[in-house]
Each structure stands twice: as C-alpha cells, then as structure tokens.
VOGU-3710 file (C-alpha; in Angstrom, 3 decimals, decimal comma):
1> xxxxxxxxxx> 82,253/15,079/84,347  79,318/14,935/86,831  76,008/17,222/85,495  76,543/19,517/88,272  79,977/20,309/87,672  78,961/20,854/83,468  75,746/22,851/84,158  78,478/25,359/86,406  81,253/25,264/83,899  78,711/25,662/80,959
11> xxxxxxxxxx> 77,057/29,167/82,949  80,394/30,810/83,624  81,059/30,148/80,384  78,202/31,898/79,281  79,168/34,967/81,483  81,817/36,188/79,852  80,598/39,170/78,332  82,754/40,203/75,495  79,924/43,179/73,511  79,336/40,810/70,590
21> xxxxxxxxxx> 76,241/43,391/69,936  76,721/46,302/72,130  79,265/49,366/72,614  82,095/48,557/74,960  81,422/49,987/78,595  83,572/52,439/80,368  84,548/50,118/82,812  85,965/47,730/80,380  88,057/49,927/78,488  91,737/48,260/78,620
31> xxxxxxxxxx> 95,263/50,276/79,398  97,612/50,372/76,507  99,830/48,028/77,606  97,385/45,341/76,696  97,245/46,461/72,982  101,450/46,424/73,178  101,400/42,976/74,644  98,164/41,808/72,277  99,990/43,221/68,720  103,657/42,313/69,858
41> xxxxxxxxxx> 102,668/38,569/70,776  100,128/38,148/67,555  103,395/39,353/65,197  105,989/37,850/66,854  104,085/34,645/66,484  104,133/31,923/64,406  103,630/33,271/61,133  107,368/34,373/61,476  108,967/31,189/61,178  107,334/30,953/57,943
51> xxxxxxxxxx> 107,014/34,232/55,997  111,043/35,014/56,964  112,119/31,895/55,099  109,581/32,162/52,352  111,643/35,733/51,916  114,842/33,617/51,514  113,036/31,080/49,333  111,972/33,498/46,904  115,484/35,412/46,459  114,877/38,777/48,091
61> xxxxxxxxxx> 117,904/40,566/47,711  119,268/41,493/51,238  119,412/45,730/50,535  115,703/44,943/49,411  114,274/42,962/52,403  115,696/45,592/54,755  114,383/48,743/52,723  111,103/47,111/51,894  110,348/45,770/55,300  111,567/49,356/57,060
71> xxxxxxxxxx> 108,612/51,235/55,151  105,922/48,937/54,519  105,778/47,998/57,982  105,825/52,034/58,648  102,695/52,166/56,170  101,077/49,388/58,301  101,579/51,258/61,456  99,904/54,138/59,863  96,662/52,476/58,740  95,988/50,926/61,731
81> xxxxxxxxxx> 96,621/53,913/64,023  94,424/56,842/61,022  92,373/54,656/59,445  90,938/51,585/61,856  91,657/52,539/65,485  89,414/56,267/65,379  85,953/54,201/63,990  87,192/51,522/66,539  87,430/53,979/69,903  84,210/56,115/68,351
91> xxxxxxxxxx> 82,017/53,222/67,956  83,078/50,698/70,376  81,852/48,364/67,949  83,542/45,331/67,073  83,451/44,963/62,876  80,844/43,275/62,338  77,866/44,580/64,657  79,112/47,944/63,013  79,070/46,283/59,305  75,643/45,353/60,522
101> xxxxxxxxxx> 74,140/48,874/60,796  75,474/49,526/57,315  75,028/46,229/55,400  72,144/45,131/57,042  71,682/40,907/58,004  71,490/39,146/54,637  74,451/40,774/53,493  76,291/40,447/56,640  75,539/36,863/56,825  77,880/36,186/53,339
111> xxxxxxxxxx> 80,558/38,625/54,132  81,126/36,648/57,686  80,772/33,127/56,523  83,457/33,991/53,878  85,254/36,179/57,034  85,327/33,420/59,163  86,092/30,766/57,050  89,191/33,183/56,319  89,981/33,522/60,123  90,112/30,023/60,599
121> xxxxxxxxxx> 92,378/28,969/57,810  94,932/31,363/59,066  94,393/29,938/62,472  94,772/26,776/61,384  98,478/27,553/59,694  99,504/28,702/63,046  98,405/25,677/64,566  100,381/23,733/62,046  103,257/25,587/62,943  102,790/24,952/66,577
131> xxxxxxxxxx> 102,900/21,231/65,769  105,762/21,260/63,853  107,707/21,966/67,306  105,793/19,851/69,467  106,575/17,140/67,250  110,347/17,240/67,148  110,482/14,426/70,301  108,597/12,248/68,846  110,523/12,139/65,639  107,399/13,101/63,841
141> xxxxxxxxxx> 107,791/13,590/59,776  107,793/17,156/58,705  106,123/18,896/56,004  107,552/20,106/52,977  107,313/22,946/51,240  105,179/21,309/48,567  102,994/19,335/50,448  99,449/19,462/50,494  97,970/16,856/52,568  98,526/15,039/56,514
151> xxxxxxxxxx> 101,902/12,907/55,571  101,822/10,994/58,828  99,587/9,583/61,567  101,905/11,540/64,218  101,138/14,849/62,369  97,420/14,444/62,749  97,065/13,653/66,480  100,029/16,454/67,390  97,854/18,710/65,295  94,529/17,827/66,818
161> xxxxxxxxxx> 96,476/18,133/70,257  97,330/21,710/69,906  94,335/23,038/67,843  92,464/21,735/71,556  94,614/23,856/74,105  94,770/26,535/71,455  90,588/26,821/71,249  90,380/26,637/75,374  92,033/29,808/75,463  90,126/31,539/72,682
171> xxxxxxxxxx> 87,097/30,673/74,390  87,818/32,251/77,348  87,865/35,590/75,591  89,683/39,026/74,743  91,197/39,447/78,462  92,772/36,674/79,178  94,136/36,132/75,181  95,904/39,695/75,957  97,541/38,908/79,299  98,828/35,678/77,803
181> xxxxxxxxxx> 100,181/37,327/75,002  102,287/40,229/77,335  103,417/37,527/79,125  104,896/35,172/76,272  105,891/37,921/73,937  108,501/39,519/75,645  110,541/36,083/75,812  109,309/34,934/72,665  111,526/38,000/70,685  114,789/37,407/73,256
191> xxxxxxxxxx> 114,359/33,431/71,697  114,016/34,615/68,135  117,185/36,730/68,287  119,236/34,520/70,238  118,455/31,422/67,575  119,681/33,973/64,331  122,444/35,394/66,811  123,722/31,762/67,457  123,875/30,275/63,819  125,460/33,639/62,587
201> xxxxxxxxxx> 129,103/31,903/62,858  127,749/29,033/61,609  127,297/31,160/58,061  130,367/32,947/58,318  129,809/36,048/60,431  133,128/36,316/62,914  132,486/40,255/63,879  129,636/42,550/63,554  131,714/44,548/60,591  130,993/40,662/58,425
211> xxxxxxxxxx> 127,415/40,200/58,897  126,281/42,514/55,649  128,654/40,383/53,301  127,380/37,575/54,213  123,583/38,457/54,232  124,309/39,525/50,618  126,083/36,683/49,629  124,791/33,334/51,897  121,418/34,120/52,842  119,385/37,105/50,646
221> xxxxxxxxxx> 121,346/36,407/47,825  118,666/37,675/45,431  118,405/34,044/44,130  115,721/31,895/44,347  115,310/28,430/45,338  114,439/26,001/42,557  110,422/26,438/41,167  110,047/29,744/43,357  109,316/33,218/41,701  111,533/36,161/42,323
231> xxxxxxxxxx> 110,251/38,967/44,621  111,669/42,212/44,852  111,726/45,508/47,467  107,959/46,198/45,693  106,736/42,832/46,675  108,599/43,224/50,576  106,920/46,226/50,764  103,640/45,486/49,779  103,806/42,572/51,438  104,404/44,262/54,641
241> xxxxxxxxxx> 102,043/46,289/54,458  99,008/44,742/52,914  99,805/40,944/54,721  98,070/41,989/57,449  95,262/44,218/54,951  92,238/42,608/56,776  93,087/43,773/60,358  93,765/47,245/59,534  92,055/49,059/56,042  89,890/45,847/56,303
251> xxxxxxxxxx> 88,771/47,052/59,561  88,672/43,686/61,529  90,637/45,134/64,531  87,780/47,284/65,518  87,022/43,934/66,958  90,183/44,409/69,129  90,795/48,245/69,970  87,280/49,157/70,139  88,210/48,717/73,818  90,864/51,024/73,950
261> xxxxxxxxxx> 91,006/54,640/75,386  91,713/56,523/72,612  92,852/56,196/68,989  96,858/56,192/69,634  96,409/52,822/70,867  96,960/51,889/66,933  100,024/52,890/67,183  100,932/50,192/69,462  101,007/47,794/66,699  104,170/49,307/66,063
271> xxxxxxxxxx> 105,252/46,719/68,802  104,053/43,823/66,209  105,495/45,276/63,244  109,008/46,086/64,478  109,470/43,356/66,641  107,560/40,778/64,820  107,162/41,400/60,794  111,296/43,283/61,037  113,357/41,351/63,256  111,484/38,371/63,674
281> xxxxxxxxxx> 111,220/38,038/60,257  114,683/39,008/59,652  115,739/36,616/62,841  113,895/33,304/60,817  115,354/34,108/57,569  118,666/33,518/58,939  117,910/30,124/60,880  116,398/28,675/57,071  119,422/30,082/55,289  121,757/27,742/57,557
291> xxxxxxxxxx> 119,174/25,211/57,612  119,038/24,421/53,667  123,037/24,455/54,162  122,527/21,514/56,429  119,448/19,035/56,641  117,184/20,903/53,724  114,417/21,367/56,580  112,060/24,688/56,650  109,512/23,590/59,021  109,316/26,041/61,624
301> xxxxxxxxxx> 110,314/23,355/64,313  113,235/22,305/62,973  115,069/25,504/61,896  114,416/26,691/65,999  115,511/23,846/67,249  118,367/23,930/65,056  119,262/27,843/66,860  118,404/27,170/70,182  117,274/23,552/71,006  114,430/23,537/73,535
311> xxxxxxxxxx> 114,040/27,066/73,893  113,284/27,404/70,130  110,943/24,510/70,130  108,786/26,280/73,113  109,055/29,644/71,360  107,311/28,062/67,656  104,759/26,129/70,381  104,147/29,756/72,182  104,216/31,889/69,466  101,969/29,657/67,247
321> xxxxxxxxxx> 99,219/29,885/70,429  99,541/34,082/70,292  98,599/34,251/66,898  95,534/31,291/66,474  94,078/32,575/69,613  93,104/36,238/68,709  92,658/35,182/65,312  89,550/32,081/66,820  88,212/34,704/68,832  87,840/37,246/65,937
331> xxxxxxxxxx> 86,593/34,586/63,979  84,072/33,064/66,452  82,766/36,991/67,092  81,807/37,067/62,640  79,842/33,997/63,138  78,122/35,114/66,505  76,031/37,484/64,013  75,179/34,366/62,006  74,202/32,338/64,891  72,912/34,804/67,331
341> xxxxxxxxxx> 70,760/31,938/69,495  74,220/30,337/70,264  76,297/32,098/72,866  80,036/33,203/71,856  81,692/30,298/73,666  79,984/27,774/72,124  80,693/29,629/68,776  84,132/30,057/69,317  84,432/26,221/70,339  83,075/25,357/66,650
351> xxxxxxxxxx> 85,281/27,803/65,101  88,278/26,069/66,881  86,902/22,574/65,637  86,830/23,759/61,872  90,690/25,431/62,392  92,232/22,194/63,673  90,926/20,086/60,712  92,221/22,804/58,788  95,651/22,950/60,494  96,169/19,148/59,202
361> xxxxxxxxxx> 96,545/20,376/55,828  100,224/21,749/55,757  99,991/23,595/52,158  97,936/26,391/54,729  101,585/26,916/56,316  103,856/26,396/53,652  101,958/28,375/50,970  101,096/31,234/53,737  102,396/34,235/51,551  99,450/33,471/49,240
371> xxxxxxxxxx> 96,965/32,981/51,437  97,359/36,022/53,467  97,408/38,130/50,753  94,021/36,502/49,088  91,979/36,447/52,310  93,112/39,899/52,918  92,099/41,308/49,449  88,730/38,991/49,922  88,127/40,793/53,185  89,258/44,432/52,401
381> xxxxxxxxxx> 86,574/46,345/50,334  84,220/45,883/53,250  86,600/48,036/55,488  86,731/50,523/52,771  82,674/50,303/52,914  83,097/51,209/56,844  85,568/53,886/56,012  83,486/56,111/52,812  80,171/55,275/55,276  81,882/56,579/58,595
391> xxxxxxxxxx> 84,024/59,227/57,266  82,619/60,102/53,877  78,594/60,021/53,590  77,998/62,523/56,379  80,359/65,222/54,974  78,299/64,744/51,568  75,009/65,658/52,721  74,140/61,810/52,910  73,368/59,125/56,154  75,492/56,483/57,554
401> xxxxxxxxxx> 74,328/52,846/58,673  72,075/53,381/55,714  70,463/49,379/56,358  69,568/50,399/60,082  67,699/53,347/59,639  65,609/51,768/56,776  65,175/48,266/58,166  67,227/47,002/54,960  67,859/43,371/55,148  70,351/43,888/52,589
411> xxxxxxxxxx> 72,409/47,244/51,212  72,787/46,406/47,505  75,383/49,344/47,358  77,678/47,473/50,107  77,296/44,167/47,975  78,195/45,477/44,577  81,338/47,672/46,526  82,184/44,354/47,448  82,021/41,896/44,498  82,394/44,872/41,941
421> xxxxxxxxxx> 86,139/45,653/43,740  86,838/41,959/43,803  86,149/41,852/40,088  87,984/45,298/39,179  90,782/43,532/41,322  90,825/40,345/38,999  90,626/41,989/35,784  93,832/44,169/36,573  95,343/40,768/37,451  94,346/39,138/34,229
431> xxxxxxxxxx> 94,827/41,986/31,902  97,830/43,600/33,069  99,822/40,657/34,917  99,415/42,675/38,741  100,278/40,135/41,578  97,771/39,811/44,250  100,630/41,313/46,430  99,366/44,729/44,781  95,801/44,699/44,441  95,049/45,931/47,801
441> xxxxxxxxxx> 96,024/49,560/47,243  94,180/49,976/43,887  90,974/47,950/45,351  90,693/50,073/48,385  89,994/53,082/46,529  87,863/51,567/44,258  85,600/49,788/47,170  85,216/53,641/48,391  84,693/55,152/44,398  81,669/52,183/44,581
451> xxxxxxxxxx> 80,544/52,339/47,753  79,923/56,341/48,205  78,546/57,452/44,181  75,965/53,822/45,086  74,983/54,983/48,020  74,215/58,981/46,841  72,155/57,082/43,549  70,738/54,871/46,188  69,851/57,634/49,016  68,738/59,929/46,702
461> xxxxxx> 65,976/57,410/45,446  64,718/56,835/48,511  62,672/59,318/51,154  65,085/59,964/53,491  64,010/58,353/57,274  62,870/60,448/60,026
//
C-alpha cells in the first residue's frame, strides 16, 4: 500500500470517536432498535451451536431445559434492564472509565488485563466456531469434544482467516458492529429454526401433537453422554442466567447501552435471550441429537450443515462474526485504559491478534459451559463494586468514585471486594461441593457486604475531600 494511501487510512482510523474516556454526547445517543439488533445478533450467535448441544450432552431432562431456560433467561432480562442499564444511561460511561473513578489506575490496570484477557478467549471460541463452517468445503478435520489443541494445518489457516475479517469489523467500532448485527440477526434465527424444523422427521416427529415424546425420549432424555456430568433445571437456570454474569451484574454492558436513551433499552436484551439463549438454544440441541444418531459430529459446522446445507454453514460463519465482534471491541475498550498513548483502533487490532491465536485452541469452544461461567464469576464482584458505590454509598452518608476525589492510585477496599469474593466463592466450592454454575448469586452479595462496610472503615479514616 503506497504511504499516502496508509497515512489516510491510519487518520480516519483514528477518528472514530467511540468515548473511551468521556460521557457519551447527545448527538450520539442510538434509537432502540440498535440495542434489539446489537443483543438479538450477539445471542443468536455462535455460542448457540455449542451451549444447545452441550445441554444434550450433559442429559438435561427435556421438562427441565424448557422450565429452566423460561426463567433464568427472565432473571437475565431483569438484571440487565434494573441493575446495569440505569448506571449505564446516568453515567454514559463505558465500565471501565467509570471503574476508574472508583478503583483508581493501579487497580484498574489488573482488573482489565484479567478483563480482557477474558474477552478475548470468548472471542476466540466464536471464532472457532466460525471456522468450523467455513471449513466444511475444504474437507477440513473437525474438533472433538475432547480436544485441546490445532488437529490440522487446515484448521489453523481457516482460523487465522476468520479471526482477520472478524477484527476489521471490531475496529471500526460500536456503529457499524450494531447495524451489522440488525442486519444478520433477523435471518440468522429464520436459519436456526428451519435446520431443527427440518431434522424433526428425521427423529421421529410426524405432527406437532409427537414432538414432546420424542424430546423426552430421543433428544433430552435426561441421560448423559459417556464421561459428562448430569445437569439439572438448577444448573439450566443458573446457567441462563449467570452465563452471561459479566455483561449484566458484572456491569460490562455499560460499555454498550451507555449510549442509549433511557434505561428500558435493557430490556431489549430480551431479543437475545428469547431468540438466542431459548430457541436457538433449543433449535441446536435438536440438530446434535440427530447428529450423534448419524456421523457422531458436534462441531457447530457440521450439525448446520447437516439441517440446512449452505444456509446453515453461512448462519455458524454469520453468527460466529455477531458475537466476536462486540465482544473485541469491549475488550479492546479495557485495555485502552492500560494503554492510553495508543489509540482504540490500534488496541482493538492487538486484541483481535491475541483472540485468533486463541481461537486455534478448540477446548475454548468445546469446553465453553466452563469457561463462561469462570470468566463471568472472575469478572462479577467488580460490577457489584459499581453497584454498592453508585447506588449504596450516597444513601449511607458516604462518597462515590472514592479514588477520584482523593487522587488514589489504588482503592484497597475495591481490591479486597474483589479477591476476598473470589476467595469466599472458592471456599464454598471446596467445602460444600457448590458448582461454579452457582457461585455468582452468593458472590454478588458478598462483593457488595465487602465493598460498602470497607469503604465506611475506609472513609471514615480519612478527612473527607472538599
């Protein structure tokens, strides 16, 4: 490329304003269809053609999934729309400029290291699901559930080809990710049903009045697959809920509706929840069930491909683009604070790099259940810091963004909330058996317990700041 035409491309580039330290402005503020399109194309995305199966691998019990994903995706709704979207619209801060004021740098620097590093691992599973499609015509080997590491020369370059495209458009920032999302969402969910609806005969379903015998009998059967624990309606609903724990109580979608109008826009995940974590969900379980029946395959290519050819193949391609690109560009925004001499673009462009060497590990995708319900326990207690500080300390007599209005460099109350939850959370999982798929609910009220009697012992040391 000729300097001229890279000393252009490099200043538009640097812009794009997206507020990485600022309140949103007026003018910026985005109509609510953009949060429907943004939260229906990040959850009807890729990380449906492998949770659903996962459901079916561990035997959830049909009567369970349906219960457990009908009011933990309810609870979901209702923590991103009470608890995350009112700081969000009142702020117009993203997460971690506003984590800033209250944790001051030093500590800010750990929590977004370990934040972004998060980000990009779940990035980099949706990447991997992106290339399990692309890689269909070129008879590419597929991963397994138990594998860990690249199994194929063909897997590495398909991956590296989509973690490229799939950075481009998180670089270009929070605009453009939105309209590309109501664009591809809408036909991404008419793709999902139409694969389950076509394979349904296939299992055994002949007329609407058949398909509840047969999801109890041939695909949630309540029996799992061989070396897989047994999850329950607790574990569906908890699951629901809490797999997306970092967004919502953990706060990191003030990042996202900070520029909406007003706080109802967090009910428009709704539009992700029911379309995406319900019947997409619901939708991929049935493709694996008849998949094991046939070939044994539970890569997300395959099982599309095997319910609607092409069209499924573009839809795991599409809908593994809508959820790595919001999920770059929240992660390239918690290193922007780290690396504030860099401009976002160029951030977001090395957050891309380290998701697509992640993406070649497959054990990212296949073990995803896991991993999104550490990262979003590892994330949580800091959105439970934003909460008590926002919410809590001004009603009892004491001052929020505590690190700002001393010139802390670090808010030793915020750190111990953080690693003293995280601790709490690990004992109750060593001395009383409780899966990680639990934690969340018991941590979040201890993060606040911490974070608001530290921070009266703390304030009440210190002379309080003009």
């Amino acid at each position: 490329m000729p300097s001229s035409r890279l000393h252009e491309l490099t200043a538009r580039l640097d812009a794009i304003n997206e507020f990485d330290r600022e309140p949103v402005s007026e003018d910026r503020i985005q109509p609510s269809s953009s949060f429907a399109g943004l939260y229906a194309g990040e959850h009807v995305a890729g990380t449906e053609f492998v949770i659903g199966p996962l459901f079916v691998a561990h035997g959830v019990a049909a009567v369970d999934l349906f219960a457990g994903l009908l009011l933990g995706n309810l609870l979901a709704v209702c923590s991103w729309a009470f608890l995350c979207a009112p700081i969000a619209v009142r702020t117009r801060l993203n997460l971690y400029w506003k984590l800033r004021k209250i944790t001051g740098p030093g500590l800010l620097v750990a929590y977004n290291l370990v934040n972004a590093l998060m980000f990009c691992f779940l990035a980099g599973a949706m990447i991997s699901v992106a290339a399990t499609a692309v890689g269909i015509p070129f008879d590419m080997t597929m991963p397994h559930l138990d594998d860990r590491y690249p199994n194929s020369v063909g897997w590495v370059v398909t991956v590296l080809a989509c973690g490229a495209v799939v950075t481009a458009f998180a670089v270009l920032g929070f605009e453009r990710i939105a309209r590309f999302s109501k664009i591809a969402s809408p036909w991404m969910l008419l793709v999902f049903v139409a694969c389950a609806v076509a394979v349904l005969p296939r299992l055994g379903v002949e007329s609407p009045g058949d398909f509840w015998h047969v999801a109890e009998t041939v695909i949630w059967t309540g029996v799992p697959l061989d070396g897989q624990s047994k999850f329950t309606f607790w574990h569906v609903l908890f699951f629901a809920w809490f797999c997306n724990m970092a967004m919502h109580i953990g706060m990191a979608d003030m990042t996202i509706l900070r520029y909406a109008k007003t706080w109802k826009a967090g009910f428009h995940s709704a539009f992700g929840m029911y379309l995406g974590h319900f019947i997409a969900w619901i939708a991929s379980g049935i493709l694996v069930a008849l998949a094991l029946q046939t070939n044994g395959e539970v890569a997300p290519g395959p099982i599309a491909y095997l319910g609607a050819g092409v069209a499924g193949l573009a839809a795991v391609v599409i809908a593994g683009w809508t959820t790595a690109n919001p999920t770059i560009y929240r992660a390239g925004l918690a290193l922007q604070t780290v690396t504030p001499g860099w401009k976002r673009w160029k951030v977001t462009a090395f957050v891309g790099a380290v998701t697509t060497v992640a993406a070649l590990f497959p054990a990212l995708m296949m073990k995803l259940l896991d991993f999104v319900a550490l990262y979003g326990l590892l994330l949580m207690p800091m959105g439970a810091v934003i909460f008590a500080d926002f919410w809590l300390l001004p009603r009892l007599g004491l001052a929020e963004d505590w690190a700002e209005r001393r010139g802390l460099a670090f808010h030793w109350p915020a750190a111990i909330a953080w690693i003293g939850t995280l601790a709490a959370c690990w004992a109750l999982n060593a001395a009383w058996g409780l899966e990680i798929f639990f934690l969340g609910l018991p941590g979040w009220f201890i993060a606040v317990a911490l974070y608001v009697g530290l921070s009266r012992l703390h304030q009440g040391a210190a002379p309080r700041p003009a």
